[in-house]
N, C-alpha and C positions, 0 to 999 in steps of 0.2 A: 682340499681346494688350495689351490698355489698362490701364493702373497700376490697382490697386483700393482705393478709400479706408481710410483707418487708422480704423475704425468705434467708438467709444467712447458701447453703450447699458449705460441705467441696468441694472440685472439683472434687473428687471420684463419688461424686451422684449428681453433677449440670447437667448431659447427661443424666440421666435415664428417660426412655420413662415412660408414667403413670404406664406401664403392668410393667417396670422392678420395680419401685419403689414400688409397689403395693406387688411385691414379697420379694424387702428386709425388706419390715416391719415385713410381714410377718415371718420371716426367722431370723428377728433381736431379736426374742422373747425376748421382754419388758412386755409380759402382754395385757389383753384384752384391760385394760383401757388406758394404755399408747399407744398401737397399736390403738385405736382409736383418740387421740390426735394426733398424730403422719399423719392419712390418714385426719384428718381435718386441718393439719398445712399446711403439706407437698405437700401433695395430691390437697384437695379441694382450699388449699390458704385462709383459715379463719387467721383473725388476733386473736392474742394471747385472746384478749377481749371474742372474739367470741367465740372459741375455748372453753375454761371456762365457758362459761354458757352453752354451747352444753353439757358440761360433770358435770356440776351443781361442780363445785371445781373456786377455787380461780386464779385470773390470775397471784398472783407469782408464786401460784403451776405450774402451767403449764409453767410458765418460768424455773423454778428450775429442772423440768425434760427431757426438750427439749434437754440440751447436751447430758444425758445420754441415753435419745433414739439416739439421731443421733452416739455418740458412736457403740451404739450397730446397728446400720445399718450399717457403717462404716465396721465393720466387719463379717454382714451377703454378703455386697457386695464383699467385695473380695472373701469368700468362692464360691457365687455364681458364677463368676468369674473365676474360678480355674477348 
């Protein structure tokens, strides 16, 4: 069984069911490549290591853009929300 990431969301999106989180990625438009980071972090629960070689990029990369996806989730949820 493969290690599962140490997840740290804001408490806006610590409740959301897979479907609802699946939709604010969607909805948070980051981008193909970051929306896939994003369903391998959040989602699948790959650790950061993982997550990087699944996207062939660096794993500070993927540290250095996880705020700015979860920003922008942040505020696809409360749109969706609304």
């Amino acid at each position: 069984m493969a290690p599962m990431a140490r997840i740290s969301l804001p408490p806006a999106l610590q409740g959301l069911t897979r479907g609802e989180m699946e939709r604010v990625i969607e909805q948070a438009n980051v981008g193909a490549e970051n929306e896939r980071i994003a369903r391998l972090y959040y989602i699948d629960k790959l650790p950061q290591a993982d997550v990087a070689a699944e996207v062939y990029l660096a794993q500070a990369t993927i540290k250095r853009r996880l705020p700015k996806i979860v920003e922008k989730m942040q505020i696809a949820e409360r749109h969706l929300k609304n």
